[in-house]
C-alpha positions, 0 to 999 in steps of 0.5 A: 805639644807634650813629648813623652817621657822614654818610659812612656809608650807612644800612643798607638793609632786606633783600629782600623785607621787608615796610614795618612800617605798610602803611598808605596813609599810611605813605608820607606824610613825617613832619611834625616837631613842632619848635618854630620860634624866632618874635618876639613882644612879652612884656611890651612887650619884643620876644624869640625864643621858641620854644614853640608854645603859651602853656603851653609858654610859660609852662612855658619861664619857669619860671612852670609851678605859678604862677597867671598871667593871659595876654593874646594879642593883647589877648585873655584866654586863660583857664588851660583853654585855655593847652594849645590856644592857639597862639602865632604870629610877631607875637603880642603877650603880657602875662603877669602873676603876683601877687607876694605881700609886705608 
């Protein structure tokens, strides 16, 4: 797929074309689901992150198939809800995983 170039005009539907969803909401602006660059604590050191939920966070550490125990905001957040809780500017984060070793 070719992506125009910003001096170019998109190419405009032809007359009479009939918008693919006539839905009442196909008019609404698309809301984009980018993560946003936020600051939180992590282990007491203070980092950008850009994940929006504590799996995304942990995926993005690389910590995915490990057992981890996470704290937001001095809250345990048990491994069920890691999908659903959101992370937000400010949270403070304690992330720990066994190490195993002798």
């Amino acid at each position: 797929m070719r992506i125009p170039r910003l001096t170019e005009s998109p190419s405009l539907p032809r007359e009479g074309a009939k918008p693919i969803d006539a839905s009442p909401h196909a008019t609404r602006p698309v809301e984009l689901q980018c993560p946003a660059v936020m600051n939180v604590t992590l282990n007491g050191e203070k980092q950008d992150v850009n994940a929006r939920t504590v799996r995304e966070l942990v995926e993005q550490l690389g910590m995915g198939k490990q057992a981890v125990a996470v704290e937001v905001n001095r809250e345990l957040v048990p491994r069920k809800l890691h999908d659903s809780t959101e992370l937000n500017e400010g949270d403070v984060i304690e992330l720990v995983t066994l190490v195993g070793g002798g």
